[in-house]
N, C-alpha and C positions, 0 to 999 in steps of 0.2 A: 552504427550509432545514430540514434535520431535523436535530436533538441528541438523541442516544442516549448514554446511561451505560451502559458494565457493567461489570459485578464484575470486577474483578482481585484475587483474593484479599482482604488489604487495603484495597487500593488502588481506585481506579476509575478507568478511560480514556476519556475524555469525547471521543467522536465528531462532529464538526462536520461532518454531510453536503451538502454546495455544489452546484447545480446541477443535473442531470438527464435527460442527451440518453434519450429513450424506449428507447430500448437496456438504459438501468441500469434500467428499474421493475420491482420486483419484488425488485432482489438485493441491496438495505440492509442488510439482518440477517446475509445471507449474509456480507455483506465486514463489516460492526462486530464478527460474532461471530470473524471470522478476524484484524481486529486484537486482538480482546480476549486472545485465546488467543497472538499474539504478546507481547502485553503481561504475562501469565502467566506466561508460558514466560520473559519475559526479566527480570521480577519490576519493571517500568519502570508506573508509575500517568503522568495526567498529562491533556493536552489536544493533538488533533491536527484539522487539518481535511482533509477528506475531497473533494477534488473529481470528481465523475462529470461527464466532460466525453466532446466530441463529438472526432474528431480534429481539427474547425477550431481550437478551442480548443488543444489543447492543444499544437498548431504554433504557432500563435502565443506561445504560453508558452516553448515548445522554442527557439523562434529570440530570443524578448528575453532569456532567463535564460543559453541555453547558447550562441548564437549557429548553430545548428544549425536547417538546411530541414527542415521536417518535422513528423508528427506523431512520438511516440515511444510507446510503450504505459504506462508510469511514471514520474512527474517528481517528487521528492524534496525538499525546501525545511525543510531545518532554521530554527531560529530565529536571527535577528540576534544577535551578540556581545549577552551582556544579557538576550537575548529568552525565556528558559525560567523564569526568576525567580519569582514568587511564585506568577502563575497556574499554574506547571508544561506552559508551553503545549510541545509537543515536535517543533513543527510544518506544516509542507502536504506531502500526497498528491496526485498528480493520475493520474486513468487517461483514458484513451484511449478510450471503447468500439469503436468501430468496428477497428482498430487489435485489441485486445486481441480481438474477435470472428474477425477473419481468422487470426490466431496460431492460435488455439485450434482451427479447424477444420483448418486447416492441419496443425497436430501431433495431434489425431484428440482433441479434450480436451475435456470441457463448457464454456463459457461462464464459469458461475460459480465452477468451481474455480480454471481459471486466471488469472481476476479475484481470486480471495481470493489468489494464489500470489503476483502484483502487488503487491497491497496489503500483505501479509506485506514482501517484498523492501523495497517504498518504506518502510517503517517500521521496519524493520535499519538502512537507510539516513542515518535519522533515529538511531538511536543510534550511528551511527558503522561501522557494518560496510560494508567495503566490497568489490571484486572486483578491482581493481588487476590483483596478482598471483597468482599459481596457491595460494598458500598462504590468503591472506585467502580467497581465492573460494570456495576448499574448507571453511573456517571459516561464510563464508555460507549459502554452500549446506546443510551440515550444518544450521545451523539453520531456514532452512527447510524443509526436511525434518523435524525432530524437531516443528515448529510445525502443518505440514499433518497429517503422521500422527497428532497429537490431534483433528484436526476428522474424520478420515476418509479425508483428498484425499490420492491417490497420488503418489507421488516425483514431482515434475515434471520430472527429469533422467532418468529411466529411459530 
């Protein structure tokens, strides 16, 4: 388990990194510096846990939470009614690697950006943005976008 702080102006977003499948080693910094810069961007401090998970895992998560077969590539878990209160906890991310590694070759994309694109998305999620309908989606999206082109990472919708 790794706890990474960073700067959010202010504020600071307290990263709770969970797990590990060997797929993720390496790109810790990569994904806290892209929630931090979500966290900036959305001006939101607070506490989130971070799961790098394998796709077994995160099928398993898929199927007891959403009732869905499968792995999924990002799985979002705000906090219980109550659950954000003093700590500011904002709550669970989970990615997929394997899952989130076939995407990204498949769309011709590095590994780690589309991992930070994920984790950006699951953490919109957490403050309530969602993709519903065509107008929210375009609200998301926008933001993801205005989040990655501060780190660098190209439109992921292009």
């Amino acid at each position: 388990m790794t706890v990474m702080g960073v700067g959010v102006a202010e504020r600071e977003l307290e990263v709770d990194i969970v797990g590990g499948s060997p797929l993720w080693r390496g790109h810790e910094d990569h994904l806290a510096n892209a929630l931090a810069a979500a966290a900036a961007l959305e001006e939101k401090g607070g506490a989130i846990a971070l799961l790098l998970g394998d796709d077994a895992s995160i099928a398993a998560l898929n199927k007891e939470f959403r009732g869905k077969e499968g792995p999924t590539n990002v799985l979002s878990f705000p906090p219980a009614p109550g659950g954000e209160g003093e700590q500011g906890f904002l709550g669970d991310i989970a990615l997929a690697a394997e899952t989130i590694a076939v995407e990204a070759e498949f769309q011709g994309k590095r590994f780690e950006n589309h991992a930070a694109h994920l984790a950006v998305h699951g953490f919109l999620h957490l403050l309530g943005y969602d993709h519903t309908d065509p107008a929210d989606a375009e609200k998301m999206e926008a933001r993801e976008r205005a989040i990655l082109m501060s780190l660098g990472i190209e439109d992921p919708y292009a």
